[in-house]
N, C-alpha and C positions, 0 to 999 in steps of 0.2 A: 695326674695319673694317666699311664699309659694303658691304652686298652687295646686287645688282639683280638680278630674273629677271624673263624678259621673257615673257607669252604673248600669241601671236596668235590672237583670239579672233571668232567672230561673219562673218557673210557681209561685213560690210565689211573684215576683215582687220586690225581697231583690235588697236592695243599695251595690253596689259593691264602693270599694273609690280606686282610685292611686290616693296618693299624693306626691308630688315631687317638688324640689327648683329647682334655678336656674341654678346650676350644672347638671342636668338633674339627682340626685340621686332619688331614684323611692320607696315605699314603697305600699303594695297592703293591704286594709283593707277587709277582707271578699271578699274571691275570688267564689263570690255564683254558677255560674255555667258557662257554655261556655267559658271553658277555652281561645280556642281560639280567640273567641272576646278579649279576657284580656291582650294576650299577642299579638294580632292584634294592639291593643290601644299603648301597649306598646310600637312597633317599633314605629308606626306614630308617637308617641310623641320623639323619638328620644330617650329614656328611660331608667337608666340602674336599671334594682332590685335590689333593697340590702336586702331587707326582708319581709315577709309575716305575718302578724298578723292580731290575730283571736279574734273578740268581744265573740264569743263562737265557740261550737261545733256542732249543730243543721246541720243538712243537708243542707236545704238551704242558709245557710252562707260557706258552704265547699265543695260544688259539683264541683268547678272547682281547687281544691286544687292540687288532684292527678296531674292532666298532666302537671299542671304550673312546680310542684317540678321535676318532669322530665325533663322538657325543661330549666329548668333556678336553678340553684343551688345555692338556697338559705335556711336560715332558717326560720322555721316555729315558731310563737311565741304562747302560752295558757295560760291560768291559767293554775293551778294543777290539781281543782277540774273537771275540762272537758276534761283532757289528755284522761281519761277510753273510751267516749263517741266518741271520734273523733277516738279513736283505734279502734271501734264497730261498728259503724255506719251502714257498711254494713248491720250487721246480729239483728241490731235493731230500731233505728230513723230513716232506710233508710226505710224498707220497712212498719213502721207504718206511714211514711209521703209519702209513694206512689214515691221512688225517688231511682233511681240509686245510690250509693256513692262509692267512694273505703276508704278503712282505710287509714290513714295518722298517723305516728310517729311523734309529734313537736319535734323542735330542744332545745328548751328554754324552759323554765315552767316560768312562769311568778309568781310575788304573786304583792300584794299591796303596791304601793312607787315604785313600779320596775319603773327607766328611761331608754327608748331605743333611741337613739341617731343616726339618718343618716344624713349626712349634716348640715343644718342647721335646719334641725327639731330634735326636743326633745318630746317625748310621755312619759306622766306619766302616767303610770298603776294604774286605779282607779276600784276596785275589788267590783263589786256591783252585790249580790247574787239575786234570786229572780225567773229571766227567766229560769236559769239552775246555778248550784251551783259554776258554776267558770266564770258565767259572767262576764265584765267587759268593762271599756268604756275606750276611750284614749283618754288625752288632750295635742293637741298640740300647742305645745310652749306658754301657760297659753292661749288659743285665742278660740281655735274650739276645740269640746268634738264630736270625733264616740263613739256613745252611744249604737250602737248594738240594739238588740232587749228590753232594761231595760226602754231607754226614748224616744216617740215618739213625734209627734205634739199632742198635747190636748188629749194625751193617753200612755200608759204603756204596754209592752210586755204581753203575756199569764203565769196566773202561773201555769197553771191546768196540762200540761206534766209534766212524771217521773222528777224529780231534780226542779218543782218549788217548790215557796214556797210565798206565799201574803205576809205573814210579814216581810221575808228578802227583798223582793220588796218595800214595805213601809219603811223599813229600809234604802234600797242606792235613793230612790226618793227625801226621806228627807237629804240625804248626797250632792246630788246633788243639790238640793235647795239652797245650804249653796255657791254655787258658784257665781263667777259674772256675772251681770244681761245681760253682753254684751256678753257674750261667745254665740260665735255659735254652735249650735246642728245638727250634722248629722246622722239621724236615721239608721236602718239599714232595716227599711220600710218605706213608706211615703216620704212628703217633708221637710226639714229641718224647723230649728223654732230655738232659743235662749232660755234660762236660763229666763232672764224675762217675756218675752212673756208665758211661760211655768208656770210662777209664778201667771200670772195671770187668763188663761186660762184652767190650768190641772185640773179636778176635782179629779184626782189619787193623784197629788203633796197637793193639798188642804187637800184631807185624810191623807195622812202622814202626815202634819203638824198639823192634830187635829181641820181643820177650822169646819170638816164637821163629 
């Protein structure tokens, strides 16, 4: 059995995820801020890390990054195209979003089709441009999609920051469309929602598909 805990973390209100089986093996999506609380969650749940993986590089999905990798030695997972960002952060997305960060070196570069494997979870790397050029979301074990900041409830991530782009966002909206209707969606703001529900409600997903 796969189990998800959700914390809302950091002035922007970002979805932090530990997900973790019944082995107790632990994986941390978007460790947004208060490291502490993170790795607080982690003991109570009896917890062990095995890896840390990044819907992107945006400050508020990586503010508690620094001290985790300090305390628990594991690797950090990206795309490519966000390695730059997450190396920078301090001295540029930190202080145009009003946010402390330190740089963070990932261990892994991720690209598209990459599977990451702990336990009995499996995350397929599904690379969907748009929010920031090395966004991407993770689907685990074909069931539930961390969608990061690309798919919300009845909305879509911001394209207007340096690395967006609307048409690559209309681009992985309609990719993600193309999934099954029962797949659960966990944002990386907001409350969750599913693939169909998303199908019928998104006026964003409706544009990419040409409804509107």
């Amino acid at each position: 059995m796969i189990n998800i805990e959700k914390m809302i973390l950091g002035p922007f209100q970002t979805n932090c995820y530990i997900v973790y089986d019944d082995e107790k093996n632990a994986v941390v999506i978007d460790p947004a801020d208060n490291a502490k609380a993170i790795l607080k969650k982690l003991d109570e749940l009896q917890l062990n890390l095995k890896k840390i993986l990044l819907t992107h590089a945006h400050p508020d999905h990586v503010c508690g990054l620094y001290d985790i990798v300090q305390k628990k030695d594991v690797p950090v997972y990206l795309v490519s195209k966000d390695v730059e960002m997450l190396e920078t952060n301090s001295k540029y997305f930190g202080p145009m979003l009003g946010m402390e960060v330190k740089d963070v070196t990932p261990d892994v570069i991720l690209k598209d089709g990459d599977e990451i494997t702990v336990g009995e979870m499996n995350f397929k790397v599904l690379h969907t441009p748009g929010h920031t050029e090395g966004s991407c979301c993770f689907l685990l074990n074909g069931k539930d999609l961390f969608s990061g900041d690309t798919l919300f409830y009845t909305s879509m991530g911001r394209v207007d920051l340096p690395g967006g782009s609307e048409e690559a966002m209309m681009n992985s909206l309609l990719r993600l469309s193309d999934l099954d209707k029962d797949i659960k969606v966990y944002p990386g703001h907001g409350p969750g929602t599913d693939i169909g529900k998303e199908l019928r409600l998104n006026p964003y997903i409706q544009k990419a598909k040409g409804l509107w």
